[in-house]
N, C-alpha and C positions, 0 to 999 in steps of 0.2 A: 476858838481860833487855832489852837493848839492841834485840837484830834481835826479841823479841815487842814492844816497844812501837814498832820503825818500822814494825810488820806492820798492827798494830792503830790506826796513823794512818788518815788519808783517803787517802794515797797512799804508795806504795812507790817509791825510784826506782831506778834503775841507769844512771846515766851516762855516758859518757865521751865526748869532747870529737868532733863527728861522727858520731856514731851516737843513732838515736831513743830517743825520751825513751818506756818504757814504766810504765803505772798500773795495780794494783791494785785495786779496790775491797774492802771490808772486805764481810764477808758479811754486815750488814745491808745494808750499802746495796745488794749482790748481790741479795739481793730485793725490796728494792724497784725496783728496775730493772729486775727478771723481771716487777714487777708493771706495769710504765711498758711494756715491753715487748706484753706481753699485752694489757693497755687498747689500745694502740695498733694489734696484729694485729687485736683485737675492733674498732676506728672502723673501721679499713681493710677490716675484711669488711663491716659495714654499708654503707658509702660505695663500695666492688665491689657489692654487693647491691642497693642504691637505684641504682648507676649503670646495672646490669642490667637490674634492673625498667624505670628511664626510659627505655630503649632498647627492651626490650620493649614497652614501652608505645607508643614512639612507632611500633615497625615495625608494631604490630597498628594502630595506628589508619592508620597507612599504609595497610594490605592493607586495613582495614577503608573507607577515603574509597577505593578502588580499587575494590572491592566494590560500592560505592552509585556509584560512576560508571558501570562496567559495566554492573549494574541498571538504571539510569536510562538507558542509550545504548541497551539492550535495547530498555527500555520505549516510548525513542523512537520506535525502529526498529519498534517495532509497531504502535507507534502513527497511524505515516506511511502513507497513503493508500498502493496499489499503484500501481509506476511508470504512466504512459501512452505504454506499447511502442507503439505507433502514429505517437508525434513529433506537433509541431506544424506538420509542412510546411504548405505551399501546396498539393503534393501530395495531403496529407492529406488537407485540406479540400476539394477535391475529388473525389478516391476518396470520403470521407464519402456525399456529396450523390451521386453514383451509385450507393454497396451500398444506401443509403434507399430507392432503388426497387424493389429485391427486398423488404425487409421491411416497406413499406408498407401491401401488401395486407392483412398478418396482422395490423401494428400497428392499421389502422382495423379490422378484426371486434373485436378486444379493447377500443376504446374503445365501440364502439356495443355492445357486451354490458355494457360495464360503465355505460351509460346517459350518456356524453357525450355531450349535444344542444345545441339552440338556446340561447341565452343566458345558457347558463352562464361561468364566471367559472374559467379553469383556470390550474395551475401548470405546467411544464415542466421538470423541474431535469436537469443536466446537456446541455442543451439543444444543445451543437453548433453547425454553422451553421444548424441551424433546422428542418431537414428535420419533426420530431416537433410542432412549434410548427404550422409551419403545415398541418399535419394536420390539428392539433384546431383551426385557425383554418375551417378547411372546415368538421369537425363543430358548432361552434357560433355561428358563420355570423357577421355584422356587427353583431348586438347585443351577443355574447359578447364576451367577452377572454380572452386569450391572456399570459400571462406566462414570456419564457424568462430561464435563468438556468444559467451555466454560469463556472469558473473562471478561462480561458482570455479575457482582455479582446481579443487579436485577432480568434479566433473567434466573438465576441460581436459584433463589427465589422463581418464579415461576413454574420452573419445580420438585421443593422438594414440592411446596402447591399442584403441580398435580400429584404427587406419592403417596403422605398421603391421598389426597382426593379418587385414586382409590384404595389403600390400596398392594400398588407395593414393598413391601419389599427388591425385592432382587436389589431394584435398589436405586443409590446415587448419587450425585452433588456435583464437587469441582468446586469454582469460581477460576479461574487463567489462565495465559499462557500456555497452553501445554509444550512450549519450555523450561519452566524454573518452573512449578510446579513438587514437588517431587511426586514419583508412584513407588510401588513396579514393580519389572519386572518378575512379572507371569502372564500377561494377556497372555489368548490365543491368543486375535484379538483385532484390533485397526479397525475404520470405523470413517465414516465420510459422511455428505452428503453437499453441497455447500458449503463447507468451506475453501480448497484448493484455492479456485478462488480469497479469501481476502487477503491468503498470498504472501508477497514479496519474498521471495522463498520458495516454493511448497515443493522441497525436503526436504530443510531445516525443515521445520516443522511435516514433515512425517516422517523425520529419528530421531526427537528430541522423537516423538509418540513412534517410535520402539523400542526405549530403553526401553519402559515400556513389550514390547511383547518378549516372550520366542521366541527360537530358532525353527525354521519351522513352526511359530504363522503365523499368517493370517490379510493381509491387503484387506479394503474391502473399497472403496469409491464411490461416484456417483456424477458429475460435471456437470456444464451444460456449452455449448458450444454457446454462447449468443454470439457471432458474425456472425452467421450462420444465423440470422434471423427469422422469424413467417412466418406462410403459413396460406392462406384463399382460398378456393374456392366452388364459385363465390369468387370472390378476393373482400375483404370489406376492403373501407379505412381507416378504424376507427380500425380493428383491427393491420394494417399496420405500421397503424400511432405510436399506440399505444407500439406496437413493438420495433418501430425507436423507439420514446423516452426513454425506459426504457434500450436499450441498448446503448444509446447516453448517456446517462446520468451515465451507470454503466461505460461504457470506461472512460470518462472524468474523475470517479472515483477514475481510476486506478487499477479497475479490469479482471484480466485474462478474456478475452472473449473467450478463446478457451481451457480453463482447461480440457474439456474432452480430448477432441483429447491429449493434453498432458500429460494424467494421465500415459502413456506408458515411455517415459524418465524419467519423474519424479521420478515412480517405481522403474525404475531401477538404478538411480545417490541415489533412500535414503537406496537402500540396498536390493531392494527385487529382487524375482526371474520376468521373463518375464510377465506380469500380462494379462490374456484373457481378453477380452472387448466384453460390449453389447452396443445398441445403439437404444434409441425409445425416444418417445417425446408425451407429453399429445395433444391428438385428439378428437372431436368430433363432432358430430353436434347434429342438434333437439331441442327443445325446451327445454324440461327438462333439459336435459344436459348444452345447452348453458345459461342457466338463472342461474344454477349452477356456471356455470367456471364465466360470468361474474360479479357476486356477491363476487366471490374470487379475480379476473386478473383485474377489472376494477376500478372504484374509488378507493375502498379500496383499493387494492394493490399501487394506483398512488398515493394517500394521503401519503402513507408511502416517496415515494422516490421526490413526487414535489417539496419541499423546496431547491432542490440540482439542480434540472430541471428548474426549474427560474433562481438560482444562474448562472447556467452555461452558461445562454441565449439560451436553446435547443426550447423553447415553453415558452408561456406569459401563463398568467392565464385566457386570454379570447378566445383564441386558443385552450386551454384544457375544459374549460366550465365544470370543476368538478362536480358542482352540478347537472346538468343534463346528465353526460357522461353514466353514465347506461346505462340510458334511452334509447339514442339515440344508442347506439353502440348493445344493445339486438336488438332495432326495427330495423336497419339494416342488422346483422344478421340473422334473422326472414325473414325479406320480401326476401332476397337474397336465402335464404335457403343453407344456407354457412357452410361449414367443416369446424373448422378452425385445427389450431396445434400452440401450444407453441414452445418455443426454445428446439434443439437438445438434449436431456442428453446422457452421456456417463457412462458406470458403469464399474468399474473393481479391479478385485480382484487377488494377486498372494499371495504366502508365503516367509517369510522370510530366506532369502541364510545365509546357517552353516556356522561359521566362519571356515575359513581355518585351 
């Protein structure tokens, strides 16, 4: 009776003097302490559970704010205008103002087809040092005006020192975005010559233009289709060569290589009516000629955009041999007795569609 009533206390003991003191529980209180027990694995799996989830939750919003960074640095990057592989030299800007004299000829057929004359009121975007401005400052003689307008605030600089220098009045130079510089909207005509091809969208930037041009005004542009290739014949492989490179180097860019061909959608997603197309490409041959184009097409022009043609891995600098590329690309030329041709251009011009 003795050891069932010490069994059936709260505690059992057994001790001896140095050694641990051990306890019983009676078997209710054994389950309730199964039950204390149990409650207790039950919080701890909640509280494992909920600490889970929070962790989950925060990697998913993790990947998820990683996601929408990504997205957005995409969208950036698409959004960014194609580089200008050409550079800003000094160089540049002179090579500019000599290839203008090959494409001049074509550019003025395309404006007098598309009816720029006397005392109209035109726009210029992407204007350069000017070459294209004072074009249509010829076409629309000393009553007209002339407005160029390009990103580049140096080479804006130099196209007001070559207006004052030839004493061009009726023509001026804003440094800015097209897209986002203010313009009264009375221009007759909006033009353009290889500019399109830098933009990340084409329309985009031809319909931001139009807002500056009145109602049945006049779009007038000229693109070159630099996927399409160089021709030589006898076929020289230096001119070939030379060819690959410059339009390896503009794609890797991120420039349109087929702007002409698409000056047709374009026209018509930025508002204007069906726009007619011409389509020719600077040719020659002979001596005269070809000592010409290669003093314009060759070093020089390849000085401008090599820095971007190394970067890319298209051609080493001892593959290109700059310092003697003339040279050798005229004396082949010469001995071959070789046509050659530039890249495709495309020209075209429509009028702007009345609002409804």
């Amino acid at each position: 009776m003795a050891t069932t009533r010490c069994l059936s206390r709260r505690l059992a003991r057994y001790e001896r003097p140095g050694h641990l003191v051990f306890t019983y529980p009676s078997s209710g209180e054994a389950d309730a302490q199964q039950r204390v027990r149990a409650d207790g694995r039950k919080r701890a799996s909640l509280a494992c559970g909920t600490l889970l989830a929070t962790l989950v939750g925060r990697r998913s919003t993790r990947a998820l704010d990683g996601q929408r960074t990504r997205k957005a640095s995409d969208e950036s990057r698409r959004q960014r205008d194609p580089s200008y592989v050409l550079g800003r030299s000094e160089n540049e800007e002179r090579s500019l103002q000599e290839r203008a004299k090959f494409f001049n000829p074509s550019t003025r057929r395309l404006f007098e087809d598309a009816g720029i004359t006397t005392g109209m009121k035109v726009l210029d975007i992407g204007c350069g040092p000017g070459d294209v401005s004072f074009l249509a400052a010829e076409l629309v003689g000393p009553t007209g005006r002339v407005v160029g307008v390009d990103m580049n605030p140096a080479i804006v600089a130099t196209a007001r020192a070559r207006a004052q220098a030839a004493g061009t009045t009726q023509v001026s130079f804003i440094a800015g975005d097209i897209r986002h510089v203010g313009l009264e909207d009375s221009f007759d005509a909006v033009m353009g010559r290889f500019v399109l091809m830098y933009s990340a969208y084409p329309a985009a930037s031809l319909r931001a233009a139009l807002r500056a041009v009145r109602a049945d005004g006049i779009a007038a542009f000229y693109e070159a289709n630099m996927g399409a290739g160089v021709v030589s014949h006898p076929v020289s492989s230096m001119h070939q060569q030379l060819g690959r490179w410059l339009s390896e180097t503009f794609a890797r860019g991120g420039v349109e290589m087929a702007m002409g061909t698409k000056l047709y959608p374009v026209f018509l997603a930025a508002g204007l009516e069906s726009p007619r197309l011409t389509t020719d490409a600077v040719i020659g041959g002979g001596r005269e000629w070809l000592e010409r184009y290669v003093s314009v097409f060759g070093a020089s022009h390849l000085r401008s955009y090599l820095p971007q043609t190394l970067e890319y891995g298209i051609a080493t600098e001892d593959e290109i041999g700059i310092e003697t590329f003339d040279e050798r690309y005229l004396e082949e030329l010469l001995r071959q007795e070789s046509v050659i041709q530039n890249f495709q251009c495309v020209g075209a011009w429509a009028r702007k569609r009345r609002a409804a």
